[in-house]
N, C-alpha and C positions, 0 to 999 in steps of 0.2 A: 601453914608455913609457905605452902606451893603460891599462893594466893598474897599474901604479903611480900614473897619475891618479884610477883610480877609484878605488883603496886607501883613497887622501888624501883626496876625495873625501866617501868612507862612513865615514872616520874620523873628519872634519869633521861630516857627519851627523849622528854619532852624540853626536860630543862637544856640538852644538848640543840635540837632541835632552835629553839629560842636565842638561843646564843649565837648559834651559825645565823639566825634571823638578824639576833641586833647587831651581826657585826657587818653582814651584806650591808645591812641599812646606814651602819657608820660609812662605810667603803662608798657605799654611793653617796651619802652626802659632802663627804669629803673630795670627791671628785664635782659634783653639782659645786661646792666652795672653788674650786680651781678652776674651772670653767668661767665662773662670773665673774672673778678676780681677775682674771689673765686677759678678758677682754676690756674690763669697764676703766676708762679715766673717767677722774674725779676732778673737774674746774673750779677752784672756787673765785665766787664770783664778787660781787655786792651787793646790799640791802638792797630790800624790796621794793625803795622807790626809785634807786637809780636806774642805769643804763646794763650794768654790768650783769647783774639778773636775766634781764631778756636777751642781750647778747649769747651768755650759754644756752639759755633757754632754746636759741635759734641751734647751738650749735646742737644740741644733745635730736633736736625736731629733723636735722638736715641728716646725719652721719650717721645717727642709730643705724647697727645693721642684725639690730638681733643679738645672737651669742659668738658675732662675728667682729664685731665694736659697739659697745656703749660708753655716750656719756652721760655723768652724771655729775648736773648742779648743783653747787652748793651755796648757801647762802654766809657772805664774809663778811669783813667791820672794817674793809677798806686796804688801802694798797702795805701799810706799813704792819700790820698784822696777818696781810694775805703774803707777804713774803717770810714772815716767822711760820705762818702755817707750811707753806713752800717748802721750807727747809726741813722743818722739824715732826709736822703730824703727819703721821699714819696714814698711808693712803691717799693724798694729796698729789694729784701731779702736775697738771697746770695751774697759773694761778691769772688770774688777769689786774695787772695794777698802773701805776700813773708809770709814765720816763722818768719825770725828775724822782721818784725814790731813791733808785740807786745812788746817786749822790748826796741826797738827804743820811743815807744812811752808812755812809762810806764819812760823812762829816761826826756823823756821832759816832762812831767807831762801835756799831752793831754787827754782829753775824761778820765775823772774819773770812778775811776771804773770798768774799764775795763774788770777784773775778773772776774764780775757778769754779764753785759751786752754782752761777744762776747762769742761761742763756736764754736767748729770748726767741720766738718763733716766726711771730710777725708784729708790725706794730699795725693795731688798728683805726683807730681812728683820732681824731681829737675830741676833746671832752673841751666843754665850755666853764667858767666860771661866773655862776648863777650869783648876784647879790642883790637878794630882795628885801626891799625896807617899804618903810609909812612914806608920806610922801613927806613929809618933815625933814626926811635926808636927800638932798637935793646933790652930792657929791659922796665921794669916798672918805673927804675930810670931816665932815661932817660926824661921822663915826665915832671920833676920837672921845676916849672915856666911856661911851656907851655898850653896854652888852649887847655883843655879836655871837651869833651860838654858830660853831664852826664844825659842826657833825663829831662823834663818838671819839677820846681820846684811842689814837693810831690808825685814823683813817686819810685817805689820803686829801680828804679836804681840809681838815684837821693840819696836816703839814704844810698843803698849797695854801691853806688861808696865813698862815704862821709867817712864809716865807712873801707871800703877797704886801701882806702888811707892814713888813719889816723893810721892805721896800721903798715901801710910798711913807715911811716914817709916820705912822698911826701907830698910836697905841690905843689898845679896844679892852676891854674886858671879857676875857672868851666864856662862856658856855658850852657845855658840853650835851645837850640833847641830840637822841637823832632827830632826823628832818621831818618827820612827821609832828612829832611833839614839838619841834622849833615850830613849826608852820603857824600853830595853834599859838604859841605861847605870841609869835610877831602879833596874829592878829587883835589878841587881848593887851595887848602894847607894854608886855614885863619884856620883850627885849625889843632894839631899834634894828636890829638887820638879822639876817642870816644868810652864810656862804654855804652853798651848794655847789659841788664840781659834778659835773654830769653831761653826759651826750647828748645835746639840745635835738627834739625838747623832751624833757624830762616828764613825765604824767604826773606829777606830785605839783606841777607847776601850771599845768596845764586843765587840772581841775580849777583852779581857782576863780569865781565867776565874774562878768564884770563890773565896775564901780566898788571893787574892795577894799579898795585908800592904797595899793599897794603898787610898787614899779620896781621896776631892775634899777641899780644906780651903775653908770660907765665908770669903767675901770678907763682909768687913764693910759696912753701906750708909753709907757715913759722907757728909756734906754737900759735902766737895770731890769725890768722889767722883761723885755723883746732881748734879751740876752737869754732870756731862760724859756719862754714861753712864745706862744704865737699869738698872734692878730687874730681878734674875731669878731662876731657880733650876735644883740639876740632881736631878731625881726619880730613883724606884724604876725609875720607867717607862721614862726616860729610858737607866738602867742599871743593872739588876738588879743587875750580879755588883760593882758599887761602893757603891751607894746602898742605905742601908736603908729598908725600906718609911714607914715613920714618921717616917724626920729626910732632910729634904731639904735638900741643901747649897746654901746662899744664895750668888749670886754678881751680877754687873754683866754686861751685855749692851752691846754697842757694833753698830749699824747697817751693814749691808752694801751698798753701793751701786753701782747701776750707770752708771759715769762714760764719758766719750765727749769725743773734741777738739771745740773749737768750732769746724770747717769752712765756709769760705764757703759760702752759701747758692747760689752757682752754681757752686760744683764738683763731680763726679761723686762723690767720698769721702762728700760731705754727702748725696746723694742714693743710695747707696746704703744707708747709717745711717738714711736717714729712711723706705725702705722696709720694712730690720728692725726700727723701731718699729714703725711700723705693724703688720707681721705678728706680732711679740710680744703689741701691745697688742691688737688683732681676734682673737687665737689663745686668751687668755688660758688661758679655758677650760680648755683641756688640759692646761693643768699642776696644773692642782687634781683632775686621776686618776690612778689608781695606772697604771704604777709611779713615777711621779716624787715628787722628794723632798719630804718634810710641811711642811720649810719654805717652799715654793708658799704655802701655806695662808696665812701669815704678813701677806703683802704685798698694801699697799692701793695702786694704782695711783696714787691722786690724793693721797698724803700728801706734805705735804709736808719739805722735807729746810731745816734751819736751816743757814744760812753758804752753803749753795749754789745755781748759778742753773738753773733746767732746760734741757733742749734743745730747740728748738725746735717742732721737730716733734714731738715731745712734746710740750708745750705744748698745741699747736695741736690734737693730737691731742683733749686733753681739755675743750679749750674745743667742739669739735663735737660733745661729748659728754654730756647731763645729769650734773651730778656728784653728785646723789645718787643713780643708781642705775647697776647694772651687775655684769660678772662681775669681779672684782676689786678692787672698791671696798666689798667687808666692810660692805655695807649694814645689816644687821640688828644686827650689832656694834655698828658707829659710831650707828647710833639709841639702842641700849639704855647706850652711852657718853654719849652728850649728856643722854640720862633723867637717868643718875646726877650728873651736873652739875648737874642742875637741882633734883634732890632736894639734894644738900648744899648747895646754894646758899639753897633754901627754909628748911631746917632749920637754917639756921644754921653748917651745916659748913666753906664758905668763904664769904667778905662779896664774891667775884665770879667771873665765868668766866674762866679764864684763855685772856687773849689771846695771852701768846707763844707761839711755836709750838715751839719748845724743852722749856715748861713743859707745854704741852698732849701733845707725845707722850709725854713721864716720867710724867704722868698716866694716862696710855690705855695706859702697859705697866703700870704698878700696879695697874689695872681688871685687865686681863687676866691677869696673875696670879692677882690674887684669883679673879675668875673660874675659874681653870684650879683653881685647889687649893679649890675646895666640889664643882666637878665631880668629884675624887678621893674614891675611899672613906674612904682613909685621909688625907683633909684634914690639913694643918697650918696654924696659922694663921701660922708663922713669927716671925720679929723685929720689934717696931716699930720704924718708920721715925722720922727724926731730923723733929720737928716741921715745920718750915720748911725740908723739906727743896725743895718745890717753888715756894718764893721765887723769881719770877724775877730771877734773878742777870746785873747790866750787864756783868762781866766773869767767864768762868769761868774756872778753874783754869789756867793756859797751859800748853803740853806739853810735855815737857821730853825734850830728846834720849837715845836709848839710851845705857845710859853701857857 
């Protein structure tokens, strides 16, 4: 009997013993859970062959500081689904997507409210508008009735291609592969084009060898057009084995941004957001060296973004900050930009400065082109622009759903 109580006893023991074990063990991973959570934003990005990928990719490689900040990439299906994720999924805090969304989606009467629940943090850079075809299509007209595969329905090239075309009055036959299987299907010739939005140059584009039958075709800068998007183009440099040294293909550029929910200002979400500004914007520096991507270079901290409201701490950020000077604010640029303003203002060129801010950055991407192509050997002077084209216009073009 003596012998069977101590059994029970040490069995009890032990079973006590083990409890207090798995509960320390709970206790500590539930704080291990709190710790990784409270430091880690979660960006989501874009597929694998665009820009948006390596972008976070830069940013998670720059900021990491341990169990002090992490980021973490994610892989998205473009700007009009990275803003549903934005809002709605678990864990999501930054998202990175085009400018023109919000009005795309403010037109179809999605996600209410908008206004109040997104802000934006910075804009980064410009993304180009890739349209590679056979050489069979010699123009954008050309297209018409032909399948064009316009990346994944709710991506943002998926809505830029929608609102592009609607435009220039084409109607296409859309496709919906992503751009790796469009690449393939072009070059077995089941469809005549595909639209690609992406931060030139794109590596999906830039594998491609030379004498493939393939080119960019120029996007026309037509007036509905340069109301919604900017001026650009796709160089030699940009991509030898497409581009010839001497004709560089004109296209539109739509803005990349970086969006963020509008978080109470005393919940931990916000405060953790408002730490990876912070380290984004004190970091900047470091994205403007190799290896990170050239469109770092792009992006002026304190520009600002038409239709949208910043985040706060952002905000705030810049206001502690001289805004003429700094690592990220393209000071020597935006100088020798406000010069040329004032020279064609002097001279007669415009009868004033443009205030809107709309007008003013379509301007500053015109400079900068021009700029880029006297810097080239083989300059071109390219197409003139449609007079008035930077009229600022009370209503632009509205966006018109992927059909």
């Amino acid at each position: 009997m003596a012998r069977r109580n101590w059994l029970i006893g040490l069995a009890a023991g032990l079973w006590v013993m083990s409890a207090a074990s798995v509960g320390a063990t709970a206790e500590r991973a539930g704080a291990a859970r709190e710790d990784v959570n409270q430091a880690t934003v979660a960006v989501m990005s874009g597929g694998v062959n665009g820009t948006y990928i390596r972008i976070a990719s830069d940013m998670a490689a720059v900021l990491d500081r341990g169990d002090a900040l992490r980021i973490l990439p994610i892989v998205g299906k473009g700007s009009v689904q990275n803003v549903t994720d934005l809002l709605y999924l678990r864990g999501v805090d930054v998202a990175i997507v085009q400018s023109d969304v919000l009005g795309f989606l403010r037109k179809e009467k999605m996600h209410g409210g908008l206004e109040e629940r997104l802000r934006y943090i910075t804009k980064l850079y410009n993304e180009e508008v890739h349209v590679l075809a056979a050489r069979d299509v010699a123009q954008m007209q050309d297209l018409a009735g032909k399948r064009v595969n316009v990346d994944v329905a709710g991506s943002g090239t998926a809505m830029t291609a929608s609102i592009l075309f609607d435009a220039l009055d084409i109607r296409v036959d859309p496709t919906n592969y992503d751009q790796a299987l469009a690449l393939e299907k072009l070059k077995g010739g089941e469809i005549a084009a595909m639209v690609f939005i992406a931060g030139k140059p794109t590596d999906l584009f830039r594998r491609i060898p030379p004498n493939s039958g393939l080119h960019f075709v120029s996007v026309p800068f037509t007036r509905d057009l340069l109301q919604i998007y900017l001026p650009s183009s796709l160089s030699h440099a940009d991509y030898p084995a497409l581009v010839p040294e001497d004709q560089p293909a004109d296209t539109v550029a739509v803005g990349a941004v970086l969006a963020v929910y509008n978080w109470n200002r005393q919940g931990e979400r916000y405060k953790r957001v408002a730490a990876f500004v912070d380290a984004l914007f004190d970091g900047f520096g470091e994205f403007l060296k190799p290896p990170r991507h050239p469109k770092w270079q792009e992006v002026n901290l304190a520009a600002e973004l038409p239709g949208w409201t910043r985040f706060t701490p952002a905000e705030e950020w810049l206001q502690r900050r001289p805004s003429t000077a700094g690592v990220g604010y393209d000071l020597s640029l935006r100088n020798s930009f406000e010069e040329f303003l004032k020279f064609m203002n002097e001279t007669g060129g415009r009868s004033d400065r443009p205030a809107d801010a709309r007008t003013r950055e379509a301007l500053f991407a015109r400079f900068l082109e021009w700029r880029n192509r006297q810097a080239s050997p083989a300059a071109s002077p390219g197409p003139a622009l449609p007079a008035d084209t930077l009229s600022p216009s009370p209503s632009p073009r509205p966006a018109a759903a992927p059909r």
